[in-house]
N, C-alpha and C positions, 0 to 999 in steps of 0.2 A: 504493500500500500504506500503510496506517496502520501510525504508527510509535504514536503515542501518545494513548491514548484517556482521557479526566479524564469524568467523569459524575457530576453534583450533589456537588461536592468542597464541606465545609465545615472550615474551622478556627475554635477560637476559644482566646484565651488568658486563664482566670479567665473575666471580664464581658464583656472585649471580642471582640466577634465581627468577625474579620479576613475570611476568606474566608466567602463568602455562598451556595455555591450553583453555583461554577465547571463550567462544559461548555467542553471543547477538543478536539477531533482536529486531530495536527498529523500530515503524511504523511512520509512517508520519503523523506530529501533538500532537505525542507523550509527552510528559513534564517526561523524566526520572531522578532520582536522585539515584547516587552512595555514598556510605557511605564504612567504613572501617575504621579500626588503621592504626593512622600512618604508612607509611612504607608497606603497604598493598598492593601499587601497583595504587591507583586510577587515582592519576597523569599520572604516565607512559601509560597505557591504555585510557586515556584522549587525552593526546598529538600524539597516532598513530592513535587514529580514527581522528583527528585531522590532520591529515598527515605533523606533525611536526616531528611526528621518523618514522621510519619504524620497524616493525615485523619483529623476526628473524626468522618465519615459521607462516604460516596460512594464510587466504584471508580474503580481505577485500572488500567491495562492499557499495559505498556509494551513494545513486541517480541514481541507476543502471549504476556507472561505477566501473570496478573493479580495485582499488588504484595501486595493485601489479602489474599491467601494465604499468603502466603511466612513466615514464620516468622524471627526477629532472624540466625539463623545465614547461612541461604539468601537473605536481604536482602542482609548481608553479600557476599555471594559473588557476586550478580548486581549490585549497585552496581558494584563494583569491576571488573568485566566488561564491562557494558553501559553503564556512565555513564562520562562524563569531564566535570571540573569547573573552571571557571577563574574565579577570584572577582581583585574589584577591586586584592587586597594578594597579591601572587604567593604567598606562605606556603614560596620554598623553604627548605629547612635549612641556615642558613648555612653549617655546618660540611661540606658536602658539594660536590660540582664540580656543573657542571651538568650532566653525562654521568649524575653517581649520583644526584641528584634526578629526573631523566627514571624512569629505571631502578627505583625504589622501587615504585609499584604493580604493575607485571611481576615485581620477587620475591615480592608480598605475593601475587597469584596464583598462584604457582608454579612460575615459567619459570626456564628456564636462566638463568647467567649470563651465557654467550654469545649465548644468542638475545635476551637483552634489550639487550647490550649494541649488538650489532648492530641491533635494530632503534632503539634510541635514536641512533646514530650518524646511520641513514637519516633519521631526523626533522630532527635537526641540522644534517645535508647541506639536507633539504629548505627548513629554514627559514632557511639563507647563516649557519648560529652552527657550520659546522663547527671554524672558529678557537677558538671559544670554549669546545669540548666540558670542559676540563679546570681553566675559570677557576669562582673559588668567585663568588654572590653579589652578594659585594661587592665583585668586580671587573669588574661588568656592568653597562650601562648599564639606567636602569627598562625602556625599551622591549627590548632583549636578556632581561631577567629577567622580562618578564610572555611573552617567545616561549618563554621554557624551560620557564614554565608551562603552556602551550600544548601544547608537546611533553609534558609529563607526563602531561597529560590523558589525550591521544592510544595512548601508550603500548600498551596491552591492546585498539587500538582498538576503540572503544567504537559502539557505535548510536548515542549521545545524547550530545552537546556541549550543557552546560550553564552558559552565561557570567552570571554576574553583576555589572552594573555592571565588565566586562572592560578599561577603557580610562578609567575614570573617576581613574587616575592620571598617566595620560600625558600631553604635550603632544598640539597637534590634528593632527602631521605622521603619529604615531607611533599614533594613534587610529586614525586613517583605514587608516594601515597595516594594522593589526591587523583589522579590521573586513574589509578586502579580503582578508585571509588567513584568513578563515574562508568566504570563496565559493570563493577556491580550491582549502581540504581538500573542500569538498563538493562542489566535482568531480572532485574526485581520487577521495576516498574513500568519496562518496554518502552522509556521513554529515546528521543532522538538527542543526539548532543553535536553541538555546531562548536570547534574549539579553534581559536586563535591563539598561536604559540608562536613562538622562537626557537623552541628547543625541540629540535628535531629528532630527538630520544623518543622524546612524549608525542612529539607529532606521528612517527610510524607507528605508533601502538593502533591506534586509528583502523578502524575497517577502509577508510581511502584518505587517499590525504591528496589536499587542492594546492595546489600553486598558481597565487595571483602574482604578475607579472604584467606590465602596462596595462593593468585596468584591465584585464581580462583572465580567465581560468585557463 
């Protein structure tokens, strides 16, 4: 099953034209990884499958809906639904535990208190941070604070695990970790994972691995 279908994706910002022209189908379940030099565009192609930007020409189809319809409200609503995002800088809120950072996109969706809290818990259990449900931040190790991330993503679980540069903080024990623990949410929870790296250790692991190079695949 196709999870995500990209067709003649162009971006450009002002003069410069970043994205060239991108064709992807990635299927459901998939574990893809995107590689490139800097400045190659992965990010940017990241963030509109992502439907954090929008394409300045081409379709997008994620989950069988098609993105270029959707309207900023209903963008809204499906992002937060069907995406989960784990960028290189965890971004949690200091001021909160890692049980209420988990839990933050399940209230912005709607859900119980309790339903969120329990299913942040099951994450936590899942991911050996049950100790830690209650510790803020910056009483967590990096490698503990990019898994809390991880579990936030997860939260609403999502169709689309979208990792950018996910590990390009970590040490190489705690990389590797991390990178293993994205094969086994997706066999747990059959979700797809779209990873943007550098480190091309992590990138083969990958069921395929993309090379963007002038704005194209």
């Amino acid at each position: 099953m196709t999870m995500i279908k990209a067709a003649n994706i162009h971006k450009s910002y002002g003069d410069l034209k970043v994205l060239k022209g991108i064709d992807l189908i990635i299927n459901k379940g998939e574990i893809i990884s995107i590689v490139g030099a800097s400045g190659a565009g992965k990010t940017t192609l990241l963030h509109i499958l992502g439907t954090l930007d929008r394409a300045d020409s081409g379709t997008l189809e994620i989950n069988n809906t098609i993105i270029n319809q959707l309207n900023d409200k209903r963008l809204s609503a499906f992002r937060n639904k069907d995406i989960g995002f784990v960028f290189q800088f965890h971004h949690l809120l200091p001021e909160f535990t890692a049980l209420e950072n988990i839990c933050i996109p399940a209230y912005i969706a709607g859900v119980s208190k309790k339903e969120a809290i329990e299913s942040a818990n099951e994450l936590l259990s899942f991911l050996g941070l049950e100790d830690r449900a209650h510790h803020k931040p910056s009483e967590l190790s990096g490698g503990e604070q990019q898994r809390v991330a991880v579990a936030r993503a997860l939260i609403n679980k999502p169709a689309v695990v979208l990792a950018d540069e996910p590990s390009g903080n970590l040490d190489s024990t705690n990389a590797k970790d991390l990178h293993k623990l994205f094969f086994t949410l997706r066999d747990k929870f059959n979700q797809t994972f779209v990873i943007v790296t550098h480190n091309e250790e992590l990138a083969d692991m990958a069921d395929r691995k993309l090379t963007i190079k002038d704005g194209v695949i």
